[in-house]
Every structure is written in C-alpha cells, then in structure tokens.
PDB file with one MODEL, atoms N, CA, C and O in Angstrom:
MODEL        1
ATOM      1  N   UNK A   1      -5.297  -5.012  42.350  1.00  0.00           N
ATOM      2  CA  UNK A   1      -4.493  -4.007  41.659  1.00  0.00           C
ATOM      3  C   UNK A   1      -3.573  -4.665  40.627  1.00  0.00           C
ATOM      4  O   UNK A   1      -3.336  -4.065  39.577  1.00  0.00           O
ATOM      5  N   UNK A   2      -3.010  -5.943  40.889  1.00  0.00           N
ATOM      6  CA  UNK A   2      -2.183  -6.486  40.291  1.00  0.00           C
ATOM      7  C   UNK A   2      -2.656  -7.144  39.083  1.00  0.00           C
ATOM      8  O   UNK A   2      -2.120  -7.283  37.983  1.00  0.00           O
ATOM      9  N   UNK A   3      -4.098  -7.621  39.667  1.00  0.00           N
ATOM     10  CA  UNK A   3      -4.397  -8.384  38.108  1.00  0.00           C
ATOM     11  C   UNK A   3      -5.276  -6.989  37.143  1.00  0.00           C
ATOM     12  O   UNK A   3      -5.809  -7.158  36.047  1.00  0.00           O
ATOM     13  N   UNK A   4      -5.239  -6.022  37.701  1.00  0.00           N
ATOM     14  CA  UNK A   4      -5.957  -5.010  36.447  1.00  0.00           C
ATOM     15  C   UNK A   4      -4.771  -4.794  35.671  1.00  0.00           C
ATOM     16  O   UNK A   4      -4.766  -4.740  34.441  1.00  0.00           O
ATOM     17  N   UNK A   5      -3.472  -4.636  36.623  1.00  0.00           N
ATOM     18  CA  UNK A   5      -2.040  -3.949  35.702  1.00  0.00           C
ATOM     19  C   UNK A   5      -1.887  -4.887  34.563  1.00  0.00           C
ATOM     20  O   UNK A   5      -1.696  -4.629  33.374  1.00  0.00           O
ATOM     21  N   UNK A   6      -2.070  -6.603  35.474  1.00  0.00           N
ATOM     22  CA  UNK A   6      -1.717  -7.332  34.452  1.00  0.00           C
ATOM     23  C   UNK A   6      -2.697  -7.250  32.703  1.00  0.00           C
ATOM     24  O   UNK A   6      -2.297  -7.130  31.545  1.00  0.00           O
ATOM     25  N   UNK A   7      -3.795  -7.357  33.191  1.00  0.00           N
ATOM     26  CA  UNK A   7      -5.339  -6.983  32.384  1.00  0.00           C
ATOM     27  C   UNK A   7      -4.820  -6.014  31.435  1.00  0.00           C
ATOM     28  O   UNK A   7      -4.657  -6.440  30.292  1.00  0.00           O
ATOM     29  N   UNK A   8      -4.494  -4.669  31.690  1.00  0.00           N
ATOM     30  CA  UNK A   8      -3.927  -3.936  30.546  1.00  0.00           C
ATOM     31  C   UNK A   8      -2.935  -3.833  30.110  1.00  0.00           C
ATOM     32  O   UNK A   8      -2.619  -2.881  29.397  1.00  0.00           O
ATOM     33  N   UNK A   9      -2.128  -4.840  30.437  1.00  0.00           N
ATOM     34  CA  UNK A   9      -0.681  -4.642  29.768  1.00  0.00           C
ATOM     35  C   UNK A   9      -1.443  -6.277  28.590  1.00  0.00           C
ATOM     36  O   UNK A   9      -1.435  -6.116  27.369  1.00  0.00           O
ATOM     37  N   UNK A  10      -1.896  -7.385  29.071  1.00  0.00           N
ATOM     38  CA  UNK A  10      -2.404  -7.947  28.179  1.00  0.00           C
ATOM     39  C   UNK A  10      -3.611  -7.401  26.802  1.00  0.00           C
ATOM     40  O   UNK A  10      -3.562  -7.876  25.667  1.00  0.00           O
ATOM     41  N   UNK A  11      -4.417  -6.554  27.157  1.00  0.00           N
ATOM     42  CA  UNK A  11      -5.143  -5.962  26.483  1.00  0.00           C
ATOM     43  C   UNK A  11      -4.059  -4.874  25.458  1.00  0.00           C
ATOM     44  O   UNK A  11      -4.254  -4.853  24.242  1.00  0.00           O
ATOM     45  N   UNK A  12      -3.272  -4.265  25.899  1.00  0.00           N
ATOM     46  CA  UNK A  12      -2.270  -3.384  24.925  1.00  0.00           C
ATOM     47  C   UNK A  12      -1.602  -4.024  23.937  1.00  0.00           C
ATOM     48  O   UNK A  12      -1.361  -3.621  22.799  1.00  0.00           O
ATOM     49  N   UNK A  13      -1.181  -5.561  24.709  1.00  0.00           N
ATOM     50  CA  UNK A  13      -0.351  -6.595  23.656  1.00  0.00           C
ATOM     51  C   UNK A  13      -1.172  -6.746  22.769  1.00  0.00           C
ATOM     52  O   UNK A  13      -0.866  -6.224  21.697  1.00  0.00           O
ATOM     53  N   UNK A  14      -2.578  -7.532  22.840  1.00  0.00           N
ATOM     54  CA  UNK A  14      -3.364  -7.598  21.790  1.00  0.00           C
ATOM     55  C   UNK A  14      -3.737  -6.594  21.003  1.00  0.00           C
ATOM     56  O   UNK A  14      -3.803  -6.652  19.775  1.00  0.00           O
ATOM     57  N   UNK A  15      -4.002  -5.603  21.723  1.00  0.00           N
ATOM     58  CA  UNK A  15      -4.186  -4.249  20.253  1.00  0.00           C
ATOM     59  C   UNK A  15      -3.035  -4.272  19.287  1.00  0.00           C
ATOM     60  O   UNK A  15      -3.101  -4.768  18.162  1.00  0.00           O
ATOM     61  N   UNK A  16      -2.167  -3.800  19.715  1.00  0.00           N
ATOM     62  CA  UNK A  16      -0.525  -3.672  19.090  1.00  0.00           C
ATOM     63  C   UNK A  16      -0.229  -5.020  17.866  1.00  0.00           C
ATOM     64  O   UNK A  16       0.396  -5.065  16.806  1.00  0.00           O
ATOM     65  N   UNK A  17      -1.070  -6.062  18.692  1.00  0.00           N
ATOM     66  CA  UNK A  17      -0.187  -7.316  17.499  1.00  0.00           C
ATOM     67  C   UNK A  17      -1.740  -7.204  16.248  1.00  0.00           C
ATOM     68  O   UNK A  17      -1.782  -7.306  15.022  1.00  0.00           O
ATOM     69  N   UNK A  18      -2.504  -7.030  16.977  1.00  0.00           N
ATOM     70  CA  UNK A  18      -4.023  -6.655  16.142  1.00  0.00           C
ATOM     71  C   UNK A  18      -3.546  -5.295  14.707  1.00  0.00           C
ATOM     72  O   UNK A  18      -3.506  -5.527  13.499  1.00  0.00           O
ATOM     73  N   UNK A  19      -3.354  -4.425  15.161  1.00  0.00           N
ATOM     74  CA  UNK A  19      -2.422  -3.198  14.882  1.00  0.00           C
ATOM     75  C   UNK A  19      -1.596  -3.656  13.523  1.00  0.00           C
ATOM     76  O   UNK A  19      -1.788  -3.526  12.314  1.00  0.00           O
ATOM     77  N   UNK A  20      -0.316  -4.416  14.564  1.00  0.00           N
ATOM     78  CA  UNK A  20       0.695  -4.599  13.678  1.00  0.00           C
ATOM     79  C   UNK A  20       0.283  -5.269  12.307  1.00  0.00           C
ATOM     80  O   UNK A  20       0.727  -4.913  11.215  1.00  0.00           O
ATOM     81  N   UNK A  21      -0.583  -6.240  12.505  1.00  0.00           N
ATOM     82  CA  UNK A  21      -1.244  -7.326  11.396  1.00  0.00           C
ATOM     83  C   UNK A  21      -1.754  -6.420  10.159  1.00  0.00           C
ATOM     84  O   UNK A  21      -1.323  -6.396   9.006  1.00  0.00           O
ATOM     85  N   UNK A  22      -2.627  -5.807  10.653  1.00  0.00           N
ATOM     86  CA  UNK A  22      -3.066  -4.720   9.894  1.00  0.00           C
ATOM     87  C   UNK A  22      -2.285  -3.755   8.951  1.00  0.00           C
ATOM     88  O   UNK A  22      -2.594  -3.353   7.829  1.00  0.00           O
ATOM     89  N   UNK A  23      -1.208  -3.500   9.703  1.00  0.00           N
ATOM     90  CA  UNK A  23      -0.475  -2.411   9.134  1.00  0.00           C
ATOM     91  C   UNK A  23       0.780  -3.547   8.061  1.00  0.00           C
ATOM     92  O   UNK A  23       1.421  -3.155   7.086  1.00  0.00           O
ATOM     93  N   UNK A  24       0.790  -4.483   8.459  1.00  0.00           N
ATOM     94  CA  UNK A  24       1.379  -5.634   7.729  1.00  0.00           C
ATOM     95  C   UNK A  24       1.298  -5.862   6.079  1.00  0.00           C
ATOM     96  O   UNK A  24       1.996  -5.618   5.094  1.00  0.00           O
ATOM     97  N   UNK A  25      -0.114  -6.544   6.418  1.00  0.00           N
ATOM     98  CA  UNK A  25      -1.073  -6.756   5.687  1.00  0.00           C
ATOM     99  C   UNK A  25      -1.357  -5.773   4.191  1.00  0.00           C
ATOM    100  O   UNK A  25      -1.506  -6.187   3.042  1.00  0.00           O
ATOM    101  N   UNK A  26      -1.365  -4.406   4.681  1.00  0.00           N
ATOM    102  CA  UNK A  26      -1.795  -3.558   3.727  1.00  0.00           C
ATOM    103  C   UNK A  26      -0.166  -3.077   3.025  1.00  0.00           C
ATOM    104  O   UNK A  26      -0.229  -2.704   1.854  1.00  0.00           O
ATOM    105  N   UNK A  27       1.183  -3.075   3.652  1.00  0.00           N
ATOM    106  CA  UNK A  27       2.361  -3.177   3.112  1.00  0.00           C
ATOM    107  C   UNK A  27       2.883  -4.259   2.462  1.00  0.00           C
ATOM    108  O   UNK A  27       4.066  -4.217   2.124  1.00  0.00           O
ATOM    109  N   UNK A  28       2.151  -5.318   2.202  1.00  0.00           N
ATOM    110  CA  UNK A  28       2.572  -6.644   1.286  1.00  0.00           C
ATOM    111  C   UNK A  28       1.628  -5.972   0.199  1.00  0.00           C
ATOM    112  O   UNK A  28       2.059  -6.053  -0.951  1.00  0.00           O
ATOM    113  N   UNK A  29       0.388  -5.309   0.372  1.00  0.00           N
ATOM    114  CA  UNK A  29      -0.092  -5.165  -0.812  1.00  0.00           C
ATOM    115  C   UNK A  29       0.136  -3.921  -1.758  1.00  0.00           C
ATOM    116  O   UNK A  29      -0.442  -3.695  -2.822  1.00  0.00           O
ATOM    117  N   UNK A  30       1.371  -2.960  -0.964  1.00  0.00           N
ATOM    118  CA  UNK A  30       1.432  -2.154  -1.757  1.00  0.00           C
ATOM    119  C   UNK A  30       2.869  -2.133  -2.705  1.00  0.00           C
ATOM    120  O   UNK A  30       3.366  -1.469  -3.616  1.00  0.00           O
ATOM    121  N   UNK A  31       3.155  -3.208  -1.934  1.00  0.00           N
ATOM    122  CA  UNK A  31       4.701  -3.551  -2.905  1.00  0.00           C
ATOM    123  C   UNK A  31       4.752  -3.484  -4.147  1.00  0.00           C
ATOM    124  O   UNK A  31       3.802  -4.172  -4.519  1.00  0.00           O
ATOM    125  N   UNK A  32       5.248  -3.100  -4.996  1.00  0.00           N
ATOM    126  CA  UNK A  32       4.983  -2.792  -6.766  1.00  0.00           C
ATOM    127  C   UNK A  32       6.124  -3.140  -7.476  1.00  0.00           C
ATOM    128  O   UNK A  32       7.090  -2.431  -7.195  1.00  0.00           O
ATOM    129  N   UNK A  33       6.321  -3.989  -8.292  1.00  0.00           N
ATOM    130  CA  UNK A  33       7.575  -4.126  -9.221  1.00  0.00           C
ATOM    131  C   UNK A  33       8.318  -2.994  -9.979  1.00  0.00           C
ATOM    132  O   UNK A  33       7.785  -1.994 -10.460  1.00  0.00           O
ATOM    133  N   UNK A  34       9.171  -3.201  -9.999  1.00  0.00           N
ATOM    134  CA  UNK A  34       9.868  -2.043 -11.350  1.00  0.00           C
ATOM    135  C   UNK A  34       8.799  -2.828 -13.016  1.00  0.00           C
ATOM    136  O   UNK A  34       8.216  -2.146 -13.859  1.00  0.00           O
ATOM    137  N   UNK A  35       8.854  -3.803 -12.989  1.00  0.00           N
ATOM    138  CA  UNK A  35       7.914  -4.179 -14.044  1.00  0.00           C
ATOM    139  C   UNK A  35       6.597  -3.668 -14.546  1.00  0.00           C
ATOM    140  O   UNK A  35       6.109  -3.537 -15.668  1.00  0.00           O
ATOM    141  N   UNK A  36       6.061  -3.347 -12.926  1.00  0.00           N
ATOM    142  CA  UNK A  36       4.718  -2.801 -13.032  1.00  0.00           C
ATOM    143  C   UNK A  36       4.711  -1.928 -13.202  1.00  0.00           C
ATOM    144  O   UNK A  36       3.685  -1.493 -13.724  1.00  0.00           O
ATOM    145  N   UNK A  37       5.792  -1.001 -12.917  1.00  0.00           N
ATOM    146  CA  UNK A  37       5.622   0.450 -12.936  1.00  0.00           C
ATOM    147  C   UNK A  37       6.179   1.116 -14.200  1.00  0.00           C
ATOM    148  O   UNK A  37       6.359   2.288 -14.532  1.00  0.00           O
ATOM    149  N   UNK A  38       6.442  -0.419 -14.945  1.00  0.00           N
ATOM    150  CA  UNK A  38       7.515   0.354 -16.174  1.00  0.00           C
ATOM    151  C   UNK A  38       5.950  -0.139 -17.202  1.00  0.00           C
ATOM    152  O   UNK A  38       5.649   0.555 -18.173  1.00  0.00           O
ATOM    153  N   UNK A  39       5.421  -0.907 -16.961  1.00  0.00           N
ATOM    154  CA  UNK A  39       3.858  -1.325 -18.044  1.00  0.00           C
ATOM    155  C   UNK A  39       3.051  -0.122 -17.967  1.00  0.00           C
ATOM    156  O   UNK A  39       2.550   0.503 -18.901  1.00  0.00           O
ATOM    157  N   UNK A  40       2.982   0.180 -16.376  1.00  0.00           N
ATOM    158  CA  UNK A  40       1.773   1.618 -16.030  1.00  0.00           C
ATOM    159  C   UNK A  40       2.352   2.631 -16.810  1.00  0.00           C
ATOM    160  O   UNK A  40       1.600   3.392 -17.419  1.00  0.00           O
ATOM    161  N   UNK A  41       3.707   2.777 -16.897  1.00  0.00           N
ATOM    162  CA  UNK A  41       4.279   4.756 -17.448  1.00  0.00           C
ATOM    163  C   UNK A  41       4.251   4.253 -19.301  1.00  0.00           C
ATOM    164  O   UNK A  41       4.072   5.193 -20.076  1.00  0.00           O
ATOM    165  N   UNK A  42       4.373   3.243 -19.747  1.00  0.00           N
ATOM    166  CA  UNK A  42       4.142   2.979 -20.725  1.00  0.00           C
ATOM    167  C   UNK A  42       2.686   2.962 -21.702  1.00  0.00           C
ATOM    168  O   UNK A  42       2.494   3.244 -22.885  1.00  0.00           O
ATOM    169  N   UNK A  43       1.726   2.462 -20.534  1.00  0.00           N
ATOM    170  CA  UNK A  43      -0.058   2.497 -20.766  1.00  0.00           C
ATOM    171  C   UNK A  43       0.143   4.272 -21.224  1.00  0.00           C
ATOM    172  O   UNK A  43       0.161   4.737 -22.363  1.00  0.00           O
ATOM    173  N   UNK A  44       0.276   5.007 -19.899  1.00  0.00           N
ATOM    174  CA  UNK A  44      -0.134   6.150 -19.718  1.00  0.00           C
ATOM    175  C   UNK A  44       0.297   6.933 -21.506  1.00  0.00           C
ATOM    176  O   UNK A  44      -0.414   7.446 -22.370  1.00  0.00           O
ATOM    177  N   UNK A  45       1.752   6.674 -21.410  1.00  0.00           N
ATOM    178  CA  UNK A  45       2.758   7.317 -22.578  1.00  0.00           C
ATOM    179  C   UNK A  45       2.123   7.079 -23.672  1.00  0.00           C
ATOM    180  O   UNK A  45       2.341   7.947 -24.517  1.00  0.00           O
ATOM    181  N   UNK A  46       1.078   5.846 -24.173  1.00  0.00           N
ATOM    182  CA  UNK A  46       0.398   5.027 -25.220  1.00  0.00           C
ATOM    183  C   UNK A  46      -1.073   6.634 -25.159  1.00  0.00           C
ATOM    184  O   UNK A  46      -1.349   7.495 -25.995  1.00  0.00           O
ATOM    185  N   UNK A  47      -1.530   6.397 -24.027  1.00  0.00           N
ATOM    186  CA  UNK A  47      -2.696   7.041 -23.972  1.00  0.00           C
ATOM    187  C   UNK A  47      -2.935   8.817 -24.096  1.00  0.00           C
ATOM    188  O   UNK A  47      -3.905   9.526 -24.364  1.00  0.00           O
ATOM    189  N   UNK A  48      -1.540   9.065 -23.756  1.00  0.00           N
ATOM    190  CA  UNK A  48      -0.896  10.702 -24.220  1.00  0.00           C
ATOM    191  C   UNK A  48      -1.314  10.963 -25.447  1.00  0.00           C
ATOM    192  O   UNK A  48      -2.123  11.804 -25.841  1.00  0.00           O
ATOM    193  N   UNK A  49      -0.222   9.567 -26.456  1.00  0.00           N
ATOM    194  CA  UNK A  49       0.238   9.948 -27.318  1.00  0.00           C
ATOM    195  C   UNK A  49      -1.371   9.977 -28.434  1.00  0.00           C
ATOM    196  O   UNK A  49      -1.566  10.565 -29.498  1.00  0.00           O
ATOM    197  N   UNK A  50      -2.200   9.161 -27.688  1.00  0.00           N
ATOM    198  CA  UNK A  50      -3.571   9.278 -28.758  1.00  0.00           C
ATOM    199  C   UNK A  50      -4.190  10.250 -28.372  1.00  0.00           C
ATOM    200  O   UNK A  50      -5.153  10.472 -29.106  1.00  0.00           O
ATOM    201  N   UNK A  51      -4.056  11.156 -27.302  1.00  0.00           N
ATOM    202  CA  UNK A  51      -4.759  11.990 -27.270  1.00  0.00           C
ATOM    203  C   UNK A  51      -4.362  13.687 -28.020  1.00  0.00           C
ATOM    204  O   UNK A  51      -5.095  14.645 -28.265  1.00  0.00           O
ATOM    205  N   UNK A  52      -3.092  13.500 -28.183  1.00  0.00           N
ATOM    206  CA  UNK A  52      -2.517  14.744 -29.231  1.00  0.00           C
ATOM    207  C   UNK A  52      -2.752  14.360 -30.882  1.00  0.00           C
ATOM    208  O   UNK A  52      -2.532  13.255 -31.377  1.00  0.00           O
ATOM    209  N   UNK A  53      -3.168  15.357 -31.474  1.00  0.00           N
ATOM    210  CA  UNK A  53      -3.303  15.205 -32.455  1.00  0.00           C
ATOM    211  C   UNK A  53      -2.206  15.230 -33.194  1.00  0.00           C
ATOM    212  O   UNK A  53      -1.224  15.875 -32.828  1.00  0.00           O
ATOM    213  N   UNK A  54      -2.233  14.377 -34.584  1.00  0.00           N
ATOM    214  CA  UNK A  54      -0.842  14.427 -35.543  1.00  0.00           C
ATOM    215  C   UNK A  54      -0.857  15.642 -35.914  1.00  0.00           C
ATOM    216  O   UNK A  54      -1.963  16.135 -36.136  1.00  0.00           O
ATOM    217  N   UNK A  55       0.436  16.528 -36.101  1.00  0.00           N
ATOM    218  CA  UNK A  55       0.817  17.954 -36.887  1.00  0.00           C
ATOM    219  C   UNK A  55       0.475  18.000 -37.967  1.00  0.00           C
ATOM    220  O   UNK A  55       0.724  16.901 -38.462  1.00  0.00           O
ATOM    221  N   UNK A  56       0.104  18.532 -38.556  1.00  0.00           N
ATOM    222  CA  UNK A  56       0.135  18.996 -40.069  1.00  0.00           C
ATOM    223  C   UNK A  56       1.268  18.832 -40.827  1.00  0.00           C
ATOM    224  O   UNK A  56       2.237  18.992 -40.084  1.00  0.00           O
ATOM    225  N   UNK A  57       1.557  18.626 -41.783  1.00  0.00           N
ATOM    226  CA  UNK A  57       2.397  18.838 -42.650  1.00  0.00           C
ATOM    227  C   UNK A  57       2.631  20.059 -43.325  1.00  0.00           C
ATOM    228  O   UNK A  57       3.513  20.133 -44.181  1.00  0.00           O
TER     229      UNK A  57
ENDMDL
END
C-alpha cells in the first residue's frame, strides 16, 4: 500500500515538473519587446497607408 502511495505521489511530481517545463518554455517565447511591437504597428501603418488611395485634388 505504501509503496503504490509512494509510486503516485512520484509519478504526479514528474508530470507537474514535465508540465511546468512546458508551460515555461512556451512563456520565454512569447515575451515581446516594446521594440517589436513598435516595428509590427509601424509595418502594419506602412501597409494601410498603401492600400488607400491618394485623394484627388
């Protein structure tokens, strides 16, 4: 009885740190600069602005 309790409390640790890694992992990669995000609204603002046509005079 004792070594199954032990068995799944070891098996839970490993999911969890398995888990945690994972969930780690994908939050280092979503980190984004103010830099980056000031190049992206700038691309976009570039790509607006060619898509309206100049007014008439």
């Amino acid at each position: 009885m004792v070594l199954m309790v032990v068995g799944v409390g070891l098996f839970s640790i490993l999911t969890a740190n398995l888990a945690s890694y994972f969930v780690d992992s994908e939050r280092r990669e979503a980190i984004v600069t103010l830099e980056d995000l000031m190049a992206e609204l700038k691309e976009l603002e570039r790509r607006s602005d060619a898509m309206i046509p100049p007014a008439a005079p």
